[in-house]
N, C-alpha and C positions, 0 to 999 in steps of 0.2 A: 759911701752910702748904699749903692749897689748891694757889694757884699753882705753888709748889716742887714740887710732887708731879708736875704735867702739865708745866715742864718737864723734870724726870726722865722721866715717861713719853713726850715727845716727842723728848727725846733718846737715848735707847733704842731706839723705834723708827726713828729715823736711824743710827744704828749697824749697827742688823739691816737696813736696806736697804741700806746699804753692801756687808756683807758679801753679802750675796745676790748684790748687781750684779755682788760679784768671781767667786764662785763659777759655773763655767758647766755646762749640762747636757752629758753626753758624748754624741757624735756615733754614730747607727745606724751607721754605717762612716766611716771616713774613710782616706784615702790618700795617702801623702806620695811620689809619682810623679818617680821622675828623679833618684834617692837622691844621686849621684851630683852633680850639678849643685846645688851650693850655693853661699850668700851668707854673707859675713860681717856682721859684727856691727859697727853703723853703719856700712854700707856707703848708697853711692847704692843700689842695689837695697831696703833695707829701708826705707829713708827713703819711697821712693815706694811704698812695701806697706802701710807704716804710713800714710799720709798715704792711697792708695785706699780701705782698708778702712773707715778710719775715718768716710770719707762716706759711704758705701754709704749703709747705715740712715736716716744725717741730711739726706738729701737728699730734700726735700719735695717736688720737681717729681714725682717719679717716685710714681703712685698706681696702678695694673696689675700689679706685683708683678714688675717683672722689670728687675735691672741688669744694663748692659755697659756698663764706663769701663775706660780707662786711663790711666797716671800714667808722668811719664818723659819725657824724649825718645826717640825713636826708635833703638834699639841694644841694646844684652845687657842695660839696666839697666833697659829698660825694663818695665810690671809693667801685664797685661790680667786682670781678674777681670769676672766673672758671677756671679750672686746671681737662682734661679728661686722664686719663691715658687707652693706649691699655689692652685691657680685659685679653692679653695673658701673661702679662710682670710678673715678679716678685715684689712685695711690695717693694722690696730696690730699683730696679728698677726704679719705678716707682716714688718716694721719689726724689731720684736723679734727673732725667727727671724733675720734676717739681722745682726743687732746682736750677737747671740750666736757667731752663726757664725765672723765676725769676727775677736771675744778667742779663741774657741778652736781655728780653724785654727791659729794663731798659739804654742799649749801644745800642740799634739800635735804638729805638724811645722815643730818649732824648724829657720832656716834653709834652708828649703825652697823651693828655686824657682817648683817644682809642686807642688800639692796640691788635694784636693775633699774637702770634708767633709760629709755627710747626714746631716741633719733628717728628720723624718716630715712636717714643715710645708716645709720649705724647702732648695734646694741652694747650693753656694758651690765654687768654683774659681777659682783663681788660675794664671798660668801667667806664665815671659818670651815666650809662642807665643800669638799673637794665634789666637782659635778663634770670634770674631764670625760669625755666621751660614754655621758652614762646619761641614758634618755630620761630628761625629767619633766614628766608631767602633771607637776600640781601646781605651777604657775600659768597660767592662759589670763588676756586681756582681748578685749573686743571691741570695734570703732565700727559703726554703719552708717551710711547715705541714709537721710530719710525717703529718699525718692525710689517708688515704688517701678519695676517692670511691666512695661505694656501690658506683656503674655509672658507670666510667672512659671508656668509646665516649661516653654519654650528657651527663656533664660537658664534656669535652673537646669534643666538637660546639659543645653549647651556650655555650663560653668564646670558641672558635674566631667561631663567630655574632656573639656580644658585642664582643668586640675588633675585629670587622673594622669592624663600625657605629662603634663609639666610634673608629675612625682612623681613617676617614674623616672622621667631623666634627670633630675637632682639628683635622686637618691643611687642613680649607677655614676654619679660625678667622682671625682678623687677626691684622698684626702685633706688635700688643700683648697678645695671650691665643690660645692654642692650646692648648687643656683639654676635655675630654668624660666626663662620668660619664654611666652607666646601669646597669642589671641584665637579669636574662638567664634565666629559670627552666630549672632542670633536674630533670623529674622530681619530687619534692616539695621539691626543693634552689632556693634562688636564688640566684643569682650574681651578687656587686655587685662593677661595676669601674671604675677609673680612667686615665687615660691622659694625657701630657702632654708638648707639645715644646717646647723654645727658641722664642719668638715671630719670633727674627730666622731662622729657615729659613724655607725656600721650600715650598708646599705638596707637593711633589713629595719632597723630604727629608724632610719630616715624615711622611709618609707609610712611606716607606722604612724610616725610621728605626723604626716604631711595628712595619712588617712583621716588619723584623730582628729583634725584640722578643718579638713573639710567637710565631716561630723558634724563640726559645732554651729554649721551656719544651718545647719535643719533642725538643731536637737536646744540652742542655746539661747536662753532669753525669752521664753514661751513664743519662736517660730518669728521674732523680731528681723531676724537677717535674711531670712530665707527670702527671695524675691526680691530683697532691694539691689539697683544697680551698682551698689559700691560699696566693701568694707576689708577690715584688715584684723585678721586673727593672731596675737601671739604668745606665742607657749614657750615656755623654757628651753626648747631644746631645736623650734624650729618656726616659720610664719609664711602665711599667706595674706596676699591682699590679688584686690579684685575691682579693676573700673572698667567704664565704658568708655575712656579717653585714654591716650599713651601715655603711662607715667613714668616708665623706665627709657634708657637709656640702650637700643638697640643693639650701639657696639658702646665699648668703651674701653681704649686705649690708653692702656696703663702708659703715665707719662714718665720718663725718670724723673727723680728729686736732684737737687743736689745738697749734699747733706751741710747742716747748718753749719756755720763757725762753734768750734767750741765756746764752751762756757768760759766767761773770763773767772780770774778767779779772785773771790771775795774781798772787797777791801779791809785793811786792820781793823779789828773793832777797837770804834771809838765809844766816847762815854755819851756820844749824842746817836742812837741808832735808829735814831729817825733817819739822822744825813745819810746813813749809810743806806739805809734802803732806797732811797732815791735816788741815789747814787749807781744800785744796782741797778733799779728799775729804767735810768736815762740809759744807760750803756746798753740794756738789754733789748731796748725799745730801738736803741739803733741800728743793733744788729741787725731785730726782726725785718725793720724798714729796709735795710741794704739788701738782705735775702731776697726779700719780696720784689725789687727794683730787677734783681737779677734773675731772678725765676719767671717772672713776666717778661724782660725782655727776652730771654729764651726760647719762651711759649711760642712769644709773637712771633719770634724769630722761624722757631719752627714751623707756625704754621704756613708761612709762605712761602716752603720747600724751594728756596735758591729761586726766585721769581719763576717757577714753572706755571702756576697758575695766578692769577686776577680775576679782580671781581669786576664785570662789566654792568658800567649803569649809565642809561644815558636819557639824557630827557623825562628824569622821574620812571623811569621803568623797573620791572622788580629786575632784580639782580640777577645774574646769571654768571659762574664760572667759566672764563677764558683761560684755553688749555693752552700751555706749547705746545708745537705739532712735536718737538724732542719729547715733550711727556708722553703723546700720545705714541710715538713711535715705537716707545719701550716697552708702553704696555702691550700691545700689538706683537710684539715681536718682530717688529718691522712688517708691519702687515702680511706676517708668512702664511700663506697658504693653507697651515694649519691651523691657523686661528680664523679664516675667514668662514665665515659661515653663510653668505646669500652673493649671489651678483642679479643686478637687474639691470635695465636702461639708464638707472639714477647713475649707478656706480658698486661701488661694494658695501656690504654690511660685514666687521670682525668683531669678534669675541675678545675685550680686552680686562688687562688686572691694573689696579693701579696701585702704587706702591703701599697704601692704606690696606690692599687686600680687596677695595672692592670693583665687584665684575662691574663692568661694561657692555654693552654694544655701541662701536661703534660707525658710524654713517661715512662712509670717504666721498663726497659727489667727484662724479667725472670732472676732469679737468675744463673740458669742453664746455662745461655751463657755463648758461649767458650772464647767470645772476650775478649782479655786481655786490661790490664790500657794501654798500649804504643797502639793496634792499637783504642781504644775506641777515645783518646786523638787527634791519626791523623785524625779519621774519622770525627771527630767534627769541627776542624781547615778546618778540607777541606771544609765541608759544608758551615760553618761558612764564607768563604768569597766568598759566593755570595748572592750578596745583591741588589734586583730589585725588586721594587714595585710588580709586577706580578709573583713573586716566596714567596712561603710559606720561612717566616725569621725562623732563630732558634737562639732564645735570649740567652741560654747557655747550662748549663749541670752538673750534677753531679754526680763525682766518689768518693764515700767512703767505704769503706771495700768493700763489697758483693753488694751494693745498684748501678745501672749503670741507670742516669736519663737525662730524655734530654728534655729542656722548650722551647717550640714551643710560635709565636703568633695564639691568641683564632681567627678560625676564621668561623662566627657564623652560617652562610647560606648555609654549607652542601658542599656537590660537584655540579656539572653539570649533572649527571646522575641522583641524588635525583629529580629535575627539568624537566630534559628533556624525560626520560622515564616514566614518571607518569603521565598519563592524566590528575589525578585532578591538577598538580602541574605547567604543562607546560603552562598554559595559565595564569601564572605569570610572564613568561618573554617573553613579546616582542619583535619586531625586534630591535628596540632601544637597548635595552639588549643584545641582541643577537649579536648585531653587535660590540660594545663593548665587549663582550665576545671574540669573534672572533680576534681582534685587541688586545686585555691583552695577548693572548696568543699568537699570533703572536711578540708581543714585549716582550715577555719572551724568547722564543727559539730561537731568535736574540738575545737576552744578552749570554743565553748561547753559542751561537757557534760565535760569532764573537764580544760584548761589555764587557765582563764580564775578569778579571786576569786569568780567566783559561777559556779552549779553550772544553767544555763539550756539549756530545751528551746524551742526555737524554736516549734515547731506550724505554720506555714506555710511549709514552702520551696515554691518553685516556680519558672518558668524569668525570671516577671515579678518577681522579685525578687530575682534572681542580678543585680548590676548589674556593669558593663564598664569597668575605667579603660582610659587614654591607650595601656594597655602590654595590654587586653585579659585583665587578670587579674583573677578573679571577688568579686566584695564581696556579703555578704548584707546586705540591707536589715529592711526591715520586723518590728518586732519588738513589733506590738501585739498580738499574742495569744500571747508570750512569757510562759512561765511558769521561777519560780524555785524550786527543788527544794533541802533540804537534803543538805548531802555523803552522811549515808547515807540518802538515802531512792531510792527505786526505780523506783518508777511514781504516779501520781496516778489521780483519776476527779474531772470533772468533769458536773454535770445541763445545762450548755449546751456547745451542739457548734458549735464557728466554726472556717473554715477555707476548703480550698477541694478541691471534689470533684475526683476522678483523682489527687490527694495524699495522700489522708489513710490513714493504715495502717488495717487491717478494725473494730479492734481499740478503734481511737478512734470511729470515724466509725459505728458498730452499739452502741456500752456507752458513751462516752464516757470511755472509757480510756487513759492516755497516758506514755508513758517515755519515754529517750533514744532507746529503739527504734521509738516513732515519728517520730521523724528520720529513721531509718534506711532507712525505708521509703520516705520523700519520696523522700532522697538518692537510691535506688534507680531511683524512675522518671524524675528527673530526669535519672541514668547514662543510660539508656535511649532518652529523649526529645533528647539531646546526640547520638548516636550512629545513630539512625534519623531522625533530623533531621522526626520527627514525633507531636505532640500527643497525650497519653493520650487516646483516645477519637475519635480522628483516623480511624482507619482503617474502609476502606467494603465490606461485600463484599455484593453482589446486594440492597444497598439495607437492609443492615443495619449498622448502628452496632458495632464490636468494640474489644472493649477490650483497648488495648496491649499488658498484661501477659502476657493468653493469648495474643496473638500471638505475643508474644516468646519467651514459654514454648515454644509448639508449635514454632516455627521452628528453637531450639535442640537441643530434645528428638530432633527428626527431620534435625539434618544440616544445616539447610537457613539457617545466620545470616548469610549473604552476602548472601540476598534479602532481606532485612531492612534491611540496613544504607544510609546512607544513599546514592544512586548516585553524589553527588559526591567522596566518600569511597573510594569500591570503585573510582574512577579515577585516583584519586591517591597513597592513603594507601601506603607502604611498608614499614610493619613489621603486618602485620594480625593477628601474634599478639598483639599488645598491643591492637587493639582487640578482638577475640575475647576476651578476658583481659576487657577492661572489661564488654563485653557479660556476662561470667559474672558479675564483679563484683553487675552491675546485676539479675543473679536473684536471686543470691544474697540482697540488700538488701529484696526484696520477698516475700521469703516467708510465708505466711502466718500463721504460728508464731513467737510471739515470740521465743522461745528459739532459732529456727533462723537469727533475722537474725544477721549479726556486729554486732560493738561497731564506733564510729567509729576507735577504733584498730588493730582488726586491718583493716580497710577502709584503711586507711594504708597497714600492712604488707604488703597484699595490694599494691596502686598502686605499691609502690618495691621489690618485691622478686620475681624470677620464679621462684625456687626454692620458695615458699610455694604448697603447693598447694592447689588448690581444689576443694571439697565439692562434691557434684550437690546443684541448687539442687530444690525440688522445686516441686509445681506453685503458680503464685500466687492468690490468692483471686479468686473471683470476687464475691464480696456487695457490691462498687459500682457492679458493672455496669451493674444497675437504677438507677443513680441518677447515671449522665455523662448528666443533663440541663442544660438552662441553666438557673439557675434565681439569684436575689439573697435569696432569705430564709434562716436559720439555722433548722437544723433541732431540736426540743429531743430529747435522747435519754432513756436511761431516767434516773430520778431515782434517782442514784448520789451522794450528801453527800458532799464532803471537806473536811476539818475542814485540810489541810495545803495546799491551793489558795491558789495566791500568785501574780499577776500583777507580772509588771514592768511592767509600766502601772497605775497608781494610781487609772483612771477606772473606774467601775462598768461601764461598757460596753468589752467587748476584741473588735472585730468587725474585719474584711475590708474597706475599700470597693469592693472589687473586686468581692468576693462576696458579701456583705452590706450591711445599711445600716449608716450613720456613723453614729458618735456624737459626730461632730467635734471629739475631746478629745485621742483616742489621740496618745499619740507616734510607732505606728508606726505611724498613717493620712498621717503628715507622711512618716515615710522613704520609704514603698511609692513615693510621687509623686515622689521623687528623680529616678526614671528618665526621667522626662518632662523631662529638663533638656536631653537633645539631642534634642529634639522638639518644639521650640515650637509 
């Protein structure tokens, strides 16, 4: 009975994979070109259509994701087809997509000489007009978003910027892959796009072709696409598309195949050739199902590279990757010397690869720390689910014996202080820079106090812990004196005071007192210090020490924010009301009054929108002036009990090492040294 039951059950699901395989998905567009010009029905022309298609997919030489065959001799009957797969897809992927394409060019444009049919993964065209590596542009289709852009000048710039970089590098690609993705910030918006030509054009075509392209979003439709946040252009020889969410696939690791069982071969024809195709069709169907059985458990198999890594979840927490310390070992190179990049009181920070290819930093703590396996574990989970572009990610962690490791993403351009306090370095990022700076970090410390599953006040921003990717957009680090706040609760007090002087709101750093609004306050002089391209506490006049904020204050107050601002800035920058606009911003942020700071999302509102107008900030406190010394100890404040004090750090000590001593446990004593990764 058993038995009988799983073959019932396995012939069912042969059944249902049949029927799947006949059913095909419908085509984003397709086009039956040349109405006009038709073939009969078993004609030479279909025989070589049917006999080209059919190879496309099954032809294992081809692993780059791009056909051109043709079938026929030479003359009217003859039949050239193309099959472009997305640069980002997987090889089965890919196979598929064009396996599909196939059966269903073939149901929409019954008898068709000409026709293209698109996939979101892949294209397909047939033609009797040989079109091999020869730019053709009198085919173009168009898809847009109806949702219009905030600030249309500002998008549009920034799409324009994007597209010309991503077609340039397609078009210097090889003959086998001619593909570029990136992104593109506009404003608090980012723009993610894609581009991609026929491998067989010439750089010069390709090129051309991508220009034409991005032409048609100003010129096409009477001004329809121009300004909307999303669309996709395709021309015969080449396409772009355009959102403000990730739609590609960043890397993507071609997987091998294993190539199918051969085809069984035909049973004798009988006089019933119904039976026979059913016949073919169950055999064929079990193949596919045996394949699939085997290719999946492969997959699976592979992704669990010989148990080096696990996925760690415990008590409903978001998930987090558990490394073997043998993986991490490797990647490290046995934590050599030359891979290490920082030492501090924590321990070490290295530079590691992992067998995927991708960087790392990672965290080794001293041996010597206190923290045990249960709070290492909580403090990980905690970290672990927050997850925003503009926050440093932590891909996982590992605990074995005595070894306590924590694997950061590599990220390559330093902090904002390497930049912005170093004359020769600072006239690398301009206001454009700069103001995207401004805006990552603004939509970071909005995740954390108000987008984010937990409800977290950072307590130390600063310019060394704004860190810098590849693209120059801002990630906060360090979140060892991160505190976690209930949805309604408001503000905390805490009887020890950690941080870092010229940061800290009056409010905290005088009572020990502390809300989202002292974020707000960092963020402020941060604004500030991004913009005058110099250090709270920086400024000198007749041999006295001044502090930023009345600087900045009096300069504005009197007329006078030009002189202020930074000179590399005041020589280049071309919209200065938007940094005027920032500079207001960065009062307003610092006021002394808590109630007078804004919230991180009207500071949003204010950054993306110029019709919002802004308040006179009033003067900003002065009670840390006395205290922009250097100094490494923590200061205690008054003894103020709070019974609701909640560290995301699990260690009894939540300190600085910057600015304080270690207690070499923290988690975010590991992040802060991130930065050190391009600075061995």
């Amino acid at each position: 009975m058993y038995s009988l039951r799983l073959i019932v059950l396995f012939s069912f699901s042969c059944v249902l994979l049949s029927s799947l395989s006949i059913a095909q998905p419908d085509f984003l567009y397709q086009s039956c070109r040349n109405t006009e010009n038709n073939y009969t029905a078993n004609s030479t022309f279909q025989k070589n259509l049917d006999s080209l298609l059919s190879s496309l997919a099954s032809n294992t030489q081809i692993d780059y994701g791009y056909y051109n065959f043709s079938a026929g001799q030479i003359g009217p009957d003859q039949v050239h087809a193309i099959a472009l797969c997305r640069g980002d897809i997987l090889l089965n992927e890919c196979r598929g997509c064009v396996s599909n394409s196939g059966r269903k060019i073939l149901q929409v444009c019954p008898n068709q000489k000409e026709a293209i049919g698109i996939y979101d993964f892949c294209i397909l065209r047939y033609s009797n007009r040989s079109s091999f590596g020869v730019l053709d542009e009198e085919f173009i289709v168009y898809t847009w978003n109806t949702e219009n852009a905030s600030h249309v000048n500002l998008f549009s710039q920034a799409l324009g910027n994007l597209t010309s970089r991503l077609r340039t590098a397609a078009a210097s690609g090889t003959s086998l892959l001619k593909f570029a993705t990136g992104n593109q910030t506009a404003g608090i918006i980012t723009i993610f796009g894609l581009v991609q030509c026929m491998p067989d054009l010439s750089a010069q075509d390709c090129d051309d072709c991508l220009a034409g392209t991005f032409q048609q979003i100003r010129s096409c439709c009477d001004g329809q696409i121009e300004g909307k946040i999303g669309g996709r252009i395709v021309r015969g020889s080449c396409y772009l598309r355009f959102e403000t969410y990730p739609f590609y696939r960043v890397t993507a690791a071609t997987l091998a195949q294993l190539p199918l069982p051969p085809s069984p071969e035909a049973p004798p024809a009988t006089e019933n050739g119904n039976t026979t195709r059913k016949v073919v069709i169950i055999i064929v169907s079990i193949l596919i199902f045996m394949a699939v059985v085997v290719i999946t458990s492969i997959f699976l198999y592979c992704r669990r590279p010989k148990q080096e890594v696990k996925n760690f979840n415990e008590n409903g927490g978001q998930e987090c990757v558990q490394f073997r310390f043998a993986s991490i070992r490797v990647a490290t190179h046995n934590f050599s010397d030359d891979n290490k990049l920082g030492q501090g009181g924590f321990g070490a920070v290295y530079k590691g690869l992992l067998q995927d290819g991708q960087a790392i930093a990672v965290k080794r703590l001293a041996r010597n720390s206190a923290q045990g396996e249960v709070e290492f574990k909580n403090e990980v989970l905690l970290v672990a689910r927050l997850q925003h572009r503009n926050l440093v990610r932590l891909h996982g962690f590992c605990f074995e014996g005595t070894e306590k490791l924590l694997v950061y993403e590599f990220v390559p351009n330093s902090s904002l202080d390497q930049f912005l306090f170093d004359p020769s370095k600072r006239s690398l990022i301009d206001w454009e820079i700069r103001y995207q700076i401004i805006v990552g970090i603004a939509r970071g410390v909005l995740y954390l106090h108000q987008d984010s599953q937990l409800r977290v006040i950072h307590r130390d921003l600063k310019a060394s812990n704004i860190l810098l990717d590849d693209q120059m957009n801002a990630k906060i680090s360090d979140f060892g004196m991160a505190k976690l706040f209930q949805m309604d609760q408001t503000q905390d007090a805490t009887s020890r005071i950690v941080g870092t002087l010229g940061y800290m709101a009056p409010e905290y750093a005088m009572h020990g007192c502390f809300s989202a609004k002292s974020d707000v306050f960092s963020f402020g002089v941060l604004v500030l210090e991004i913009i005058t391209g110099r250090q709270n506490g920086s400024f000198n006049s007749e041999d006295e020490q001044e502090y930023l904020l009345t600087n900045a204050w009096e300069s504005w107050n009197q007329g006078r924010t030009l002189n202020l601002i930074d000179p590399i800035l005041k020589r280049v920058v071309s919209r200065r009301d938007v940094l005027i606009r920032c500079f207001h911003i960065g009062l307003l942020c610092v006021q002394e009054k808590v109630a007078d700071r804004p919230t991180m999302a009207s500071v949003i509102l204010m950054l993306s929108s110029d019709s919002f107008v802004l308040p006179l900030p009033s003067r900003p406190p002065y009670c840390m002036h006395s205290a922009m010394e250097e100094q490494e100890t923590s200061r205690p404040a008054q003894d103020i009990p709070s019974s609701r004090e909640q560290p995301i750090s699990t260690s009894s000590s939540l300190t600085n090492h910057e600015s304080y001593p270690s207690d070499q446990s923290g988690i975010g004593h590991l992040e802060s040294s991130i930065k050190e990764i391009s600075n061995p």
